[in-house]
C-alpha positions in Angstrom: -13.7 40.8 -40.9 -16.0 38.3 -41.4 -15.1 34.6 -41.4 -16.8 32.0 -43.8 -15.4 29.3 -42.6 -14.8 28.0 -46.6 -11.1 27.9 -46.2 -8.6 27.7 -43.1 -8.9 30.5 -41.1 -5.5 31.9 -41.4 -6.3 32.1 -45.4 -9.3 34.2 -44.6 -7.4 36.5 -42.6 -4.7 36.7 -45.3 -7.3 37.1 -48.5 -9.1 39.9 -46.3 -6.2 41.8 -46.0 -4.5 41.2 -49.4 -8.0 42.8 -50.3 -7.3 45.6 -48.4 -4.1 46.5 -49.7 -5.0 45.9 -53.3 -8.1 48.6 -52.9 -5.3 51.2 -51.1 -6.9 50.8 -48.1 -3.6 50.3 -46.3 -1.1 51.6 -49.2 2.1 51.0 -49.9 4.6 52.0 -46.7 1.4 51.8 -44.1 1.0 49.2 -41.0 -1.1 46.7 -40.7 -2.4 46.5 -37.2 -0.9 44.2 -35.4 -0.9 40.6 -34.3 -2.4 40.6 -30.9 -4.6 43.7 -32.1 -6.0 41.5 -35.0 -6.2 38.4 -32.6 -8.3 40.3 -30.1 -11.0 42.1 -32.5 -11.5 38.8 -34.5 -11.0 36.7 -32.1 -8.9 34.0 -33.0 -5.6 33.0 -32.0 -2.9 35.0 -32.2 -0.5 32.4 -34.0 -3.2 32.1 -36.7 -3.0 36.0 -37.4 0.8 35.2 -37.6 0.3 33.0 -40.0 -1.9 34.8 -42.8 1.2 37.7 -42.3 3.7 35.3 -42.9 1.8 34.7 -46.2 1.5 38.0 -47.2 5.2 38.2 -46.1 6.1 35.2 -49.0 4.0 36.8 -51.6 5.9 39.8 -51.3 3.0 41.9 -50.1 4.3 43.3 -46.2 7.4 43.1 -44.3 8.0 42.4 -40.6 9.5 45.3 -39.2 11.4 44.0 -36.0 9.6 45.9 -33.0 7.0 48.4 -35.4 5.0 45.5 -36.8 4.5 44.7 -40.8 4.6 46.8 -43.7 3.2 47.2 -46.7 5.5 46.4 -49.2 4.0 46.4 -52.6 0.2 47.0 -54.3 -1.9 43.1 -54.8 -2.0 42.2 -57.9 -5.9 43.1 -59.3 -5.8 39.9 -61.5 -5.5 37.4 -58.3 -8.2 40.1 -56.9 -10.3 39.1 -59.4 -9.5 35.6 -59.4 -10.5 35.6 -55.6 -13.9 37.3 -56.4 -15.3 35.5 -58.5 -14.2 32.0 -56.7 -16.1 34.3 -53.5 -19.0 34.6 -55.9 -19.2 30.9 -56.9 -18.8 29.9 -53.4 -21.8 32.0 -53.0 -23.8 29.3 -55.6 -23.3 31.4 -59.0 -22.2 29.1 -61.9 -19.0 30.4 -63.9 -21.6 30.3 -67.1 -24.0 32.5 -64.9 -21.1 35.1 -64.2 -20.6 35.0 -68.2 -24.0 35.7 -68.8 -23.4 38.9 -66.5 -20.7 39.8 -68.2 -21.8 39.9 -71.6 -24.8 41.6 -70.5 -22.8 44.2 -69.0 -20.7 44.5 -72.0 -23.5 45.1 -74.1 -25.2 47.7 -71.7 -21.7 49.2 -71.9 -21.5 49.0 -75.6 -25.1 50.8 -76.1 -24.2 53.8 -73.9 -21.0 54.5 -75.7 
């Protein structure tokens, strides 16, 4: 996990793993690993790992399982994944009329190979 430093920190952690549920990479019934784990491997504090789960907790996305850790309750939503791309992408210095550009150019590939 890499941290930008764009946001708070405990956002970071939660987008990244909102991410990660939305592609199936921890699927629906699966643990995240845990606090300290998390913690340790990024290294930030603990309480601020606790805090991007609590977030995913209130979307709805995991559940605290008392003594086994969180669970993944539901799938992300891809519109809010794509919503968080492309603000990633602008933060990266792209314009929103340079991602339309893209767009339509892909559409139109896309239309000429069909």
């Amino acid at each position: 996990m890499q941290l930008h430093g764009n946001k708070p920190i405990f956002e970071e952690v939660a987008d990244y793993y909102e991410n990660l549920i939305s592609l199936g990479i921890y699927p629906q019934g699966s643990y995240l690993p845990s606090v300290r784990e998390v913690a340790l491997e990024s290294k930030i504090n603990p309480n601020t790992v606790a805090k991007a789960y609590s977030l995913l907790s209130e979307k709805g996305l995991i559940l605290p399982i008392p003594k086994k850790g969180y669970q993944v309750k539901r799938k992300a939503k891809p519109v809010n994944q794509l919503k968080k791309r492309i603000l990633n992408i602008v933060e990266e210095g792209y314009t929103l009329n340079e991602i339309k550009s893209a767009i339509i150019e892909l559409q139109q590939e896309e239309s000429k190979n069909d």
